[in-house]
PyMOL commands that place a pseudoatom at each C-alpha (Angstrom):
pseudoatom trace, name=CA, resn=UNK, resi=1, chain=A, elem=C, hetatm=0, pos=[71.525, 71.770, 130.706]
pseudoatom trace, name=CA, resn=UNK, resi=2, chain=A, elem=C, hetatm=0, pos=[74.723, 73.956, 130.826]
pseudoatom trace, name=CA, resn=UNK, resi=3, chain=A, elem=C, hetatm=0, pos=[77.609, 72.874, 128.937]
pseudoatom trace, name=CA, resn=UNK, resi=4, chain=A, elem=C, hetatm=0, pos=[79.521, 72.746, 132.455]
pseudoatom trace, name=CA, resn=UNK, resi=5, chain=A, elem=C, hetatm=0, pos=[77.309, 70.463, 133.823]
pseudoatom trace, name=CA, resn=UNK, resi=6, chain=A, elem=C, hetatm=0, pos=[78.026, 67.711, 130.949]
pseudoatom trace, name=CA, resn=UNK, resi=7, chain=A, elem=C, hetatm=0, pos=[80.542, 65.152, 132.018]
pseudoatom trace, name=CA, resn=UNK, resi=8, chain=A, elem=C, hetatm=0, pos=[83.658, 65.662, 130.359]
pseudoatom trace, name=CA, resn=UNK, resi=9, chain=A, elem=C, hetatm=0, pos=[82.722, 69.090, 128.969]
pseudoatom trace, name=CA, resn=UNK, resi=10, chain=A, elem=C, hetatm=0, pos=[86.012, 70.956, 129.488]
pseudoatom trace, name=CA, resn=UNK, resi=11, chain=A, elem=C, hetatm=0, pos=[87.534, 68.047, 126.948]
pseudoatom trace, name=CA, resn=UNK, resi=12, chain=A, elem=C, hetatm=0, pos=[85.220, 68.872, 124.321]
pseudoatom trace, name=CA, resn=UNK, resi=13, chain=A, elem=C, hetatm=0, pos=[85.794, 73.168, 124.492]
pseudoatom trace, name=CA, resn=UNK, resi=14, chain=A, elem=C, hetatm=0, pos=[89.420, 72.874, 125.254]
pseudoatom trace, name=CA, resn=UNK, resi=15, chain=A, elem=C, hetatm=0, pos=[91.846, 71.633, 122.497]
pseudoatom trace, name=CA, resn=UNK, resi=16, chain=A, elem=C, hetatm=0, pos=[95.212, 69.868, 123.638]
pseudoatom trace, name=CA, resn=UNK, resi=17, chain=A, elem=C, hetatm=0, pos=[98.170, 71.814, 124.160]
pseudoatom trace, name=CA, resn=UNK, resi=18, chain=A, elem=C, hetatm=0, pos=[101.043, 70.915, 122.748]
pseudoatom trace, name=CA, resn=UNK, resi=19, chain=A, elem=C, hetatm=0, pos=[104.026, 72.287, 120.189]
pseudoatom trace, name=CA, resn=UNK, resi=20, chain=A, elem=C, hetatm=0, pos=[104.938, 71.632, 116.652]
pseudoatom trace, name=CA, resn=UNK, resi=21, chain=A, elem=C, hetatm=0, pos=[107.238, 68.980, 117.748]
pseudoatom trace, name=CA, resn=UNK, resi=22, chain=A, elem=C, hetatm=0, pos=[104.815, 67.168, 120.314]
pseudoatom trace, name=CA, resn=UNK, resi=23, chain=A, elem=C, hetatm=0, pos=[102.134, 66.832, 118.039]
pseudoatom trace, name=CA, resn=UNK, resi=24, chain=A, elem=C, hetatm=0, pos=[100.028, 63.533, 119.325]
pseudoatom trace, name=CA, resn=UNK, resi=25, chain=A, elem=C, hetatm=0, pos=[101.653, 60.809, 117.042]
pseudoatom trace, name=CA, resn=UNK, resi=26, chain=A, elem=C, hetatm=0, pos=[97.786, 59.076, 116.655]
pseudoatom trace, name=CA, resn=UNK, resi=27, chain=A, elem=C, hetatm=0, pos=[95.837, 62.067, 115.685]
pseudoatom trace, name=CA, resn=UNK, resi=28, chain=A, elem=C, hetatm=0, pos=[92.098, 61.107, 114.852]
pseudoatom trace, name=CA, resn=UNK, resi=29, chain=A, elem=C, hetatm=0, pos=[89.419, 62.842, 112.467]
pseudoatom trace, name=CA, resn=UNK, resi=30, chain=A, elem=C, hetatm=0, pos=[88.370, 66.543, 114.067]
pseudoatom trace, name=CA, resn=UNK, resi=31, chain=A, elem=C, hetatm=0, pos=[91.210, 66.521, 116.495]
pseudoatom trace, name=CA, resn=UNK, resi=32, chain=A, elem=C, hetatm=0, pos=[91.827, 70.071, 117.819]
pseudoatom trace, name=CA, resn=UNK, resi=33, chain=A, elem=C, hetatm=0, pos=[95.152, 70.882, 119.169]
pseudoatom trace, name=CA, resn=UNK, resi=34, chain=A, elem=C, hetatm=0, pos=[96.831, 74.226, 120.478]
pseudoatom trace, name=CA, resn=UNK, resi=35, chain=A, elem=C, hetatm=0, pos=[100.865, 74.747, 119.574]
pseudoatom trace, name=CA, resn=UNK, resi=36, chain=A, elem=C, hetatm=0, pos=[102.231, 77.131, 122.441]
pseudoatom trace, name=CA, resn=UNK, resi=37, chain=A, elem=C, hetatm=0, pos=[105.220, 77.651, 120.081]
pseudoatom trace, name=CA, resn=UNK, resi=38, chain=A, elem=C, hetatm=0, pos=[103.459, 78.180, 117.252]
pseudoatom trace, name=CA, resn=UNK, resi=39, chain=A, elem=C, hetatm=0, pos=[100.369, 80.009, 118.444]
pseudoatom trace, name=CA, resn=UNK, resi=40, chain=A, elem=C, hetatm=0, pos=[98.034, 77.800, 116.144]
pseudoatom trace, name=CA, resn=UNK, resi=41, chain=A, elem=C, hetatm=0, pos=[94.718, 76.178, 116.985]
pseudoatom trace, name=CA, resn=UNK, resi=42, chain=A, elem=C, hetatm=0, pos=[95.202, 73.046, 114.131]
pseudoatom trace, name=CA, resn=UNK, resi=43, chain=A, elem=C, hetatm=0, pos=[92.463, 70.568, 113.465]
pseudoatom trace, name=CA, resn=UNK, resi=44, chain=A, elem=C, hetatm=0, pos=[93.223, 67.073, 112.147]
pseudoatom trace, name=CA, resn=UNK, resi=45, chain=A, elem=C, hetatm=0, pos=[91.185, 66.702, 108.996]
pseudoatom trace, name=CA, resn=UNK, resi=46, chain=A, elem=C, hetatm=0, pos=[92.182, 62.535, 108.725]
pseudoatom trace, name=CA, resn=UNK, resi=47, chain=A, elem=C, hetatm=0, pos=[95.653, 63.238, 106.686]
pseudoatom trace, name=CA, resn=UNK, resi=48, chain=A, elem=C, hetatm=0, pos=[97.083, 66.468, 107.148]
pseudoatom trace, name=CA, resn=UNK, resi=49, chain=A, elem=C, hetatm=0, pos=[96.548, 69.630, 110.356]
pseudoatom trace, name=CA, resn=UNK, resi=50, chain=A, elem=C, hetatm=0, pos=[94.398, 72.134, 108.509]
pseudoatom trace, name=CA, resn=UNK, resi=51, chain=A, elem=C, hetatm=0, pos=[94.683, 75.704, 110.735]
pseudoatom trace, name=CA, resn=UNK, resi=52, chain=A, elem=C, hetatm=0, pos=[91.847, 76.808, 111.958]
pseudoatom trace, name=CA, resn=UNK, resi=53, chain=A, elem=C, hetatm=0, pos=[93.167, 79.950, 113.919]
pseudoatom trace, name=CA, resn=UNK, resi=54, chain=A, elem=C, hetatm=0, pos=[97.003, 82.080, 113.455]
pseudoatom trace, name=CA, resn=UNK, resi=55, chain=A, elem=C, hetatm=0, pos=[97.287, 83.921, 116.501]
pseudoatom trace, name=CA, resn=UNK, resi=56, chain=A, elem=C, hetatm=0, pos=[101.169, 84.717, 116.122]
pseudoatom trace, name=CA, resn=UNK, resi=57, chain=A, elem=C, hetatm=0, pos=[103.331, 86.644, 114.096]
pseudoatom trace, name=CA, resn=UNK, resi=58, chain=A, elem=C, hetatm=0, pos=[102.844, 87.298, 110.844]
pseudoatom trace, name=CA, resn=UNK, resi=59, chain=A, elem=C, hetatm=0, pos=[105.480, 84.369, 108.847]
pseudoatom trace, name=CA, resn=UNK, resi=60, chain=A, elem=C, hetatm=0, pos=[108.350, 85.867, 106.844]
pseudoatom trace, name=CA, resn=UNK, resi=61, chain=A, elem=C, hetatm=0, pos=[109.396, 84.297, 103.400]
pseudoatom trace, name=CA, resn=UNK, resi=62, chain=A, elem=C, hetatm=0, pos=[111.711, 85.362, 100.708]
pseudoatom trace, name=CA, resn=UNK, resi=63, chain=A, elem=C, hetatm=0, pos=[109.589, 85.875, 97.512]
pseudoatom trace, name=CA, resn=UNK, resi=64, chain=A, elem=C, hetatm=0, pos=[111.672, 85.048, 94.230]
pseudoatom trace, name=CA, resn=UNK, resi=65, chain=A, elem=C, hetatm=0, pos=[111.479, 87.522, 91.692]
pseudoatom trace, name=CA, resn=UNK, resi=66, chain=A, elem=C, hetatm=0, pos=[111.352, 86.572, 87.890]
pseudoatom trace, name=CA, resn=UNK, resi=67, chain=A, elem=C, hetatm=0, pos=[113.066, 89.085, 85.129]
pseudoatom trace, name=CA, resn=UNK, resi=68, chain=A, elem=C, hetatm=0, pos=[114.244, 91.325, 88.021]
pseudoatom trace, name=CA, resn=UNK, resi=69, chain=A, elem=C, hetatm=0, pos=[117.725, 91.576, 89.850]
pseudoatom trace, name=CA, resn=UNK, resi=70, chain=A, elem=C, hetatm=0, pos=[117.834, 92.584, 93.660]
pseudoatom trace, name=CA, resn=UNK, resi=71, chain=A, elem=C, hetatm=0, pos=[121.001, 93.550, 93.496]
pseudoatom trace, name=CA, resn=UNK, resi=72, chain=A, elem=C, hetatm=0, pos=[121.797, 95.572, 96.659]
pseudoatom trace, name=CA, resn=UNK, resi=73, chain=A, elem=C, hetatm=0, pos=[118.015, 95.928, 97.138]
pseudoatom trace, name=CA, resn=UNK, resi=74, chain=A, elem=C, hetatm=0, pos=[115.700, 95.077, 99.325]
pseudoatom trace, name=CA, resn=UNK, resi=75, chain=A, elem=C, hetatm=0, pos=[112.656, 92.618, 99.374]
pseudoatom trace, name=CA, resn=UNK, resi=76, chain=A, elem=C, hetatm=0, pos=[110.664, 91.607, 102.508]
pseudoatom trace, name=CA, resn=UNK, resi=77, chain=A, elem=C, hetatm=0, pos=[107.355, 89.073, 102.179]
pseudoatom trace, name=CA, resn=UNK, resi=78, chain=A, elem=C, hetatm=0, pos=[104.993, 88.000, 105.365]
pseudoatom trace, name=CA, resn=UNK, resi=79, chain=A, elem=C, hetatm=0, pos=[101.902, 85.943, 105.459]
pseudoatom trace, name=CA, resn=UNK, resi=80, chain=A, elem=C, hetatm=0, pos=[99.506, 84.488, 107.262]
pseudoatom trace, name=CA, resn=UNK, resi=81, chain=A, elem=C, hetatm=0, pos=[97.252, 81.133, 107.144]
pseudoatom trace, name=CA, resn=UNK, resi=82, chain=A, elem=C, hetatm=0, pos=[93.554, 80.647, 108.773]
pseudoatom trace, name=CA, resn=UNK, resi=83, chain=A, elem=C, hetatm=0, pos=[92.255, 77.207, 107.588]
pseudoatom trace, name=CA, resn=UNK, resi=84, chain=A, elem=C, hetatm=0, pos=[92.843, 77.431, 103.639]
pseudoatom trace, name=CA, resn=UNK, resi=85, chain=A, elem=C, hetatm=0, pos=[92.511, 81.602, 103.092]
pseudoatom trace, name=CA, resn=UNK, resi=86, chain=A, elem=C, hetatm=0, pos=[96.168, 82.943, 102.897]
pseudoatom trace, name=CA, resn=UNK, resi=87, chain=A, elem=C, hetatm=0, pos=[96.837, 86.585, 103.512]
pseudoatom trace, name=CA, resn=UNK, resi=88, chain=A, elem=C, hetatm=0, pos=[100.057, 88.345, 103.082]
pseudoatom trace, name=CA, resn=UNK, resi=89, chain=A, elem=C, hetatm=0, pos=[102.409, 91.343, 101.672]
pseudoatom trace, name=CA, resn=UNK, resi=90, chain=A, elem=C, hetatm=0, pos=[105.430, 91.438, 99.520]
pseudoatom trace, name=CA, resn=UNK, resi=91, chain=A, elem=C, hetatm=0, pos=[107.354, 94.842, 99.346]
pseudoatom trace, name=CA, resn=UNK, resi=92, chain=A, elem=C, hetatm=0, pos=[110.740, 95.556, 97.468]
pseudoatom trace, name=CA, resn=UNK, resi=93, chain=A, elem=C, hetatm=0, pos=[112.712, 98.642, 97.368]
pseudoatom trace, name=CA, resn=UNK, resi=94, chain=A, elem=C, hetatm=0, pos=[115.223, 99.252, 94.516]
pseudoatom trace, name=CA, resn=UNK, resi=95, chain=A, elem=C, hetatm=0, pos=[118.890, 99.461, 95.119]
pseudoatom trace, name=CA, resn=UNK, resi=96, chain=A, elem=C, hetatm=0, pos=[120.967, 101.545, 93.067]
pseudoatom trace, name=CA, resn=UNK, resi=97, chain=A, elem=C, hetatm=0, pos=[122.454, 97.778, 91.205]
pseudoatom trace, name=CA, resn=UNK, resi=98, chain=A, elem=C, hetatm=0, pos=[118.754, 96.369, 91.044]
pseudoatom trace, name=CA, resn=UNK, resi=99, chain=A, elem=C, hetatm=0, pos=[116.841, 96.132, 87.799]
pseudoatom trace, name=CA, resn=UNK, resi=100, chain=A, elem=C, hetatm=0, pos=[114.012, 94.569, 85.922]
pseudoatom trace, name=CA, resn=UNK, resi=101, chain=A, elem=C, hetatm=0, pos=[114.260, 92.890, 82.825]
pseudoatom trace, name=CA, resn=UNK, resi=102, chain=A, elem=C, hetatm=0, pos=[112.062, 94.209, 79.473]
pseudoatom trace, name=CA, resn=UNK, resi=103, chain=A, elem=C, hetatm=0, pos=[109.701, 90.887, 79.910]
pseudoatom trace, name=CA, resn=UNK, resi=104, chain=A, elem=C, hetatm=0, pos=[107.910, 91.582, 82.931]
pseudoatom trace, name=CA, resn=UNK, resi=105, chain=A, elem=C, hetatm=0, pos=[108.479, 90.973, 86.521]
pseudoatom trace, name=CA, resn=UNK, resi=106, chain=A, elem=C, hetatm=0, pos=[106.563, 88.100, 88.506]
pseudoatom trace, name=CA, resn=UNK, resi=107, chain=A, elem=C, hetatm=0, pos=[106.522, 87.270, 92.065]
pseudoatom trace, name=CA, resn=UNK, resi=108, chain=A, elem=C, hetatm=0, pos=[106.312, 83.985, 94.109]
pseudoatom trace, name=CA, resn=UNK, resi=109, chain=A, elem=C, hetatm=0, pos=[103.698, 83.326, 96.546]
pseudoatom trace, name=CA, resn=UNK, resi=110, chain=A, elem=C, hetatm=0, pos=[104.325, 81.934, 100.123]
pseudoatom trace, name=CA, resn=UNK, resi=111, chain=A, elem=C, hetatm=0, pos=[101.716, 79.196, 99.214]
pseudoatom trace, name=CA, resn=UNK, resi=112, chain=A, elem=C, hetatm=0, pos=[101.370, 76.963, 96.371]
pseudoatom trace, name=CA, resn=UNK, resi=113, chain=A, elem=C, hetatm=0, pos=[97.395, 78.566, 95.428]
pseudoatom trace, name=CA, resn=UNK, resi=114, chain=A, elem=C, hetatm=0, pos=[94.246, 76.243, 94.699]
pseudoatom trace, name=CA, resn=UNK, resi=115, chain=A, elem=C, hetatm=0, pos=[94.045, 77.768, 91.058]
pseudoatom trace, name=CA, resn=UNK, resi=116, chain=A, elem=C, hetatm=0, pos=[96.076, 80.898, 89.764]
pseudoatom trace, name=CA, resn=UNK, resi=117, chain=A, elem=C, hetatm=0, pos=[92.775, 82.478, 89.037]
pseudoatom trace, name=CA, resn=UNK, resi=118, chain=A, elem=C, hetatm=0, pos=[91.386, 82.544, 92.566]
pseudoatom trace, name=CA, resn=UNK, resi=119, chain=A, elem=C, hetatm=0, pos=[94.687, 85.274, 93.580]
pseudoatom trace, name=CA, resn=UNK, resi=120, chain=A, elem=C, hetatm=0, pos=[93.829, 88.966, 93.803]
pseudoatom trace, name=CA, resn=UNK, resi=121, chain=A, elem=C, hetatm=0, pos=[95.744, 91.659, 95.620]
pseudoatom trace, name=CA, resn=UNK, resi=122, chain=A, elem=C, hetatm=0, pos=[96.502, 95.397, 95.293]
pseudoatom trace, name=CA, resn=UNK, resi=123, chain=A, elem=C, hetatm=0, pos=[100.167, 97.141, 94.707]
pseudoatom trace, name=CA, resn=UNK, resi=124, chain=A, elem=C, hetatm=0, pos=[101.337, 100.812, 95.081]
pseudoatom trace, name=CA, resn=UNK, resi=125, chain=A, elem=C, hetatm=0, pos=[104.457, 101.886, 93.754]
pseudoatom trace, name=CA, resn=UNK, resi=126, chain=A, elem=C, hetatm=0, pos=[106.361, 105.419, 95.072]
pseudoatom trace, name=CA, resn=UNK, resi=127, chain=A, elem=C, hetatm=0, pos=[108.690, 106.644, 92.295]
pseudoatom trace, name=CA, resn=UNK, resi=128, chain=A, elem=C, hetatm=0, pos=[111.177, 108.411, 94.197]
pseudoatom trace, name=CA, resn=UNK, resi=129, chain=A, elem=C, hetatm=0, pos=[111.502, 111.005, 91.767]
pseudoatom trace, name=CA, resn=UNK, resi=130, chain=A, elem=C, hetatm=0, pos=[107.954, 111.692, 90.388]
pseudoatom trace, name=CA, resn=UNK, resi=131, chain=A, elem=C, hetatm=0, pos=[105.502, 110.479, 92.847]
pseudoatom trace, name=CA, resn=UNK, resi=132, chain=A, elem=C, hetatm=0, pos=[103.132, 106.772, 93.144]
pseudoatom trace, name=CA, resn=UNK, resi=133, chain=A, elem=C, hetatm=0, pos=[101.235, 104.470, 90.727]
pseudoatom trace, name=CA, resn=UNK, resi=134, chain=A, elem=C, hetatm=0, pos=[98.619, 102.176, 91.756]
pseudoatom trace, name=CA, resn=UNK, resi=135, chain=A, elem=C, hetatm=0, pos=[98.125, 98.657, 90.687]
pseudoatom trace, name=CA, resn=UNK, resi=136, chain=A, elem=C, hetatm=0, pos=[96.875, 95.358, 90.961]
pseudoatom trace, name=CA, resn=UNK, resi=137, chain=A, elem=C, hetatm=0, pos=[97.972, 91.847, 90.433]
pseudoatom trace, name=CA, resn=UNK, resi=138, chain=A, elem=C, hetatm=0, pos=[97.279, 88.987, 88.089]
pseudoatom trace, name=CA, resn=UNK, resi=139, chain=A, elem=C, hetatm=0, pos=[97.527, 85.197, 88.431]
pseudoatom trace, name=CA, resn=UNK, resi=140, chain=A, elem=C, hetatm=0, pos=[100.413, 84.182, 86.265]
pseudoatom trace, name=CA, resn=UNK, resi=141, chain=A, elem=C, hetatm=0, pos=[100.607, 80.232, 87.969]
pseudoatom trace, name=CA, resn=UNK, resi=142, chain=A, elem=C, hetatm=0, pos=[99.774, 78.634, 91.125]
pseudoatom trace, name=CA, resn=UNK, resi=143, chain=A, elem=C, hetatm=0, pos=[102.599, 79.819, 92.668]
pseudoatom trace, name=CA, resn=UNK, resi=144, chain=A, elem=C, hetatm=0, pos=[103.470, 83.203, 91.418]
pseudoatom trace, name=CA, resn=UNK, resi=145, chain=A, elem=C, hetatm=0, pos=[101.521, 86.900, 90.264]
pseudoatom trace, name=CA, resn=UNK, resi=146, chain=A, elem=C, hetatm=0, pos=[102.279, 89.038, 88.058]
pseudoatom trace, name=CA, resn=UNK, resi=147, chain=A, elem=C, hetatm=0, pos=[102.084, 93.005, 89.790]
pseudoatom trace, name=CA, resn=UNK, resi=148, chain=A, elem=C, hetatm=0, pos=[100.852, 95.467, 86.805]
pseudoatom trace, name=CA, resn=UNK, resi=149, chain=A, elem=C, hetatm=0, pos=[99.816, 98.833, 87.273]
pseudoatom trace, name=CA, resn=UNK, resi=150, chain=A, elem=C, hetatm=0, pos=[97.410, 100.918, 85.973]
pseudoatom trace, name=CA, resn=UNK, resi=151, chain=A, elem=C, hetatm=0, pos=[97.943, 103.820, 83.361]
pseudoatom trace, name=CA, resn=UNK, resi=152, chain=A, elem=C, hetatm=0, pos=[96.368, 107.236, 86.214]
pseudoatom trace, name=CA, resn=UNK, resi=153, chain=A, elem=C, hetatm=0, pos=[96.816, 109.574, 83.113]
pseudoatom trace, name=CA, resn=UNK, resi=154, chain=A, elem=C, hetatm=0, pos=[93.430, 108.473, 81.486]
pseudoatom trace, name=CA, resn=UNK, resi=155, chain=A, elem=C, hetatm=0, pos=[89.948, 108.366, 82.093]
pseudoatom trace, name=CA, resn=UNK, resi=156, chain=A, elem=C, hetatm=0, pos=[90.045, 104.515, 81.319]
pseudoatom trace, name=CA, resn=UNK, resi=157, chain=A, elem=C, hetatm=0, pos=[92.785, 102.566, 83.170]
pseudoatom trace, name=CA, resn=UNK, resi=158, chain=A, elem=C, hetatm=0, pos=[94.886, 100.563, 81.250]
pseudoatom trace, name=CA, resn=UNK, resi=159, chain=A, elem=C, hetatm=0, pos=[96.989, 98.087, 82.105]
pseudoatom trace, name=CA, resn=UNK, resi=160, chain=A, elem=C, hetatm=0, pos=[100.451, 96.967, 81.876]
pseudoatom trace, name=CA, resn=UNK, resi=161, chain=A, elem=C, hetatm=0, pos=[102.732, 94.622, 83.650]
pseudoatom trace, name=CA, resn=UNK, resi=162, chain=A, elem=C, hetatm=0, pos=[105.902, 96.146, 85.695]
pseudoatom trace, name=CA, resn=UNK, resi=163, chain=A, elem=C, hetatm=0, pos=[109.463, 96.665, 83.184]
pseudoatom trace, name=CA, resn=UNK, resi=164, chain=A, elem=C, hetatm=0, pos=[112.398, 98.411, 82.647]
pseudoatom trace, name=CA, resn=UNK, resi=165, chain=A, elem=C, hetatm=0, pos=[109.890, 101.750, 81.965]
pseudoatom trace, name=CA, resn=UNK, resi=166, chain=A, elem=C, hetatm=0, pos=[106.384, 100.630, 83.058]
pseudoatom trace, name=CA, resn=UNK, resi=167, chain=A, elem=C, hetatm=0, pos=[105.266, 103.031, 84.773]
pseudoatom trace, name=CA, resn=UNK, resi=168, chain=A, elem=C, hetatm=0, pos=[108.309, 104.818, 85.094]
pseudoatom trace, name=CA, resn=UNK, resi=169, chain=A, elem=C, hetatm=0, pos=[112.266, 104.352, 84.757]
pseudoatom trace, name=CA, resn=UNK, resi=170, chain=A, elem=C, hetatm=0, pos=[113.144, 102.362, 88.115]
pseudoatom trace, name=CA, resn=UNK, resi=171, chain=A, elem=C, hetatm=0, pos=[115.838, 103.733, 90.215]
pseudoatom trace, name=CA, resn=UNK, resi=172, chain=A, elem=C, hetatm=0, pos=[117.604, 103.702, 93.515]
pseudoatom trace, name=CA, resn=UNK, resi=173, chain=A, elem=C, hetatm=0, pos=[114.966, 103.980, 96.436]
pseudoatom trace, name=CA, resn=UNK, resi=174, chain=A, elem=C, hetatm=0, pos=[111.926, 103.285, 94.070]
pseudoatom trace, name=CA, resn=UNK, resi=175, chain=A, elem=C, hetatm=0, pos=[109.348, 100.685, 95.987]
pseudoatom trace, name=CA, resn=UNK, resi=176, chain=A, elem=C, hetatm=0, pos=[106.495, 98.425, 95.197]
pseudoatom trace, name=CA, resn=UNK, resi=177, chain=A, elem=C, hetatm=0, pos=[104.541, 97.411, 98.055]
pseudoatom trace, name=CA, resn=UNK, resi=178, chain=A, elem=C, hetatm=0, pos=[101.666, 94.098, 96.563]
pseudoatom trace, name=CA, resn=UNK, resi=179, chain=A, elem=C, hetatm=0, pos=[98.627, 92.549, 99.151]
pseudoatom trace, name=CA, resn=UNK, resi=180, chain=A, elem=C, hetatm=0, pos=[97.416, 89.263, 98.317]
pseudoatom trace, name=CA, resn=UNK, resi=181, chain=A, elem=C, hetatm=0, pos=[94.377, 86.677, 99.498]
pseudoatom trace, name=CA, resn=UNK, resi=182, chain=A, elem=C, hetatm=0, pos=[93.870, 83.151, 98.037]
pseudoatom trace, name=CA, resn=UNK, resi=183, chain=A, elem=C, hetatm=0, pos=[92.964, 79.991, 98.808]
pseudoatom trace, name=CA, resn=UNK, resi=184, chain=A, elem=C, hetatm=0, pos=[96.260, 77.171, 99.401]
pseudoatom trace, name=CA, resn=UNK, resi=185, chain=A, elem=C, hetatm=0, pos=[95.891, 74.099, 97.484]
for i in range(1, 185): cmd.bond("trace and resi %d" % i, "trace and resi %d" % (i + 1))
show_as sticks, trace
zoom trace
């Protein structure tokens, strides 16, 4: 038999519509909801609304740099959340009063992660003055990377985390661009 022809059938394919603030108050196990406001298809998983589809925007958030000043430069961060995979971008373009500290710089994630070893993401750099670097980052904690960047002179990469001089001397209009994917706790 069709699924049309089962009583109630449109019930069982079509979620509730509702927003973020209109949630149903009662929600039970495997309830599936639609936010118009949102643009999220949520499921109730018996404690918390686990997304099971983003269809908006991507979300903005202000990543917090450690051992680096923005000074009059510029950072930008977006991500976006299907069920538990988190997928997102952070890129930051030097000003001329920005600056990293000697120790290495470290970025937050939108998303507290599962485990810091389940991150992995890519990163390009463009040195205004001699050209790009390519990189990738490293789990530092659950909620931050590390960016590092890979030595292009040599046959065999190696690898160092961003500074003062690694891979170059920052300046004005020098940019990092960093991809992630994880899992959210």
């Amino acid at each position: 038999m069709a699924i049309s022809g089962v009583t109630g059938a449109q019930s069982v394919i079509r979620p509730g519509v509702c927003t973020s603030t209109t949630r149903p108050a009662s929600p039970y196990d495997g309830q599936v909801i639609y936010e118009t406001d949102t643009n999220k298809t949520l499921a109730f998983n018996g404690s918390v609304w686990d997304i099971l589809s983003d269809m908006g925007a991507w979300t903005a958030y202000t990543p917090v740099l450690t051992n680096a000043t923005l000074g009059n430069g510029t950072i930008t961060g977006f991500y976006s959340q299907i069920g538990k995979i988190v997928v997102g971008r952070v890129s930051f373009t030097f000003g001329s009063t920005s600056s990293l500290s000697g120790s290495g710089l470290a970025v937050t994630l939108p998303i507290t992660a599962v485990n810091a070893t389940c991150v992995t993401g890519n990163l390009v750099i463009t040195d205004s003055g001699s050209g790009w670097f390519y990189g990738a980052i490293l789990p530092d904690t659950t909620s931050r990377v590390v960016p590092v960047v890979y030595n292009t002179s040599t046959t065999y990469a190696t690898i160092a985390g961003l500074t003062t001089a690694v891979p170059m001397t920052w300046a004005n209009l020098d940019n990092f661009v960093m991809s992630f994917i994880y899992e959210a706790a």
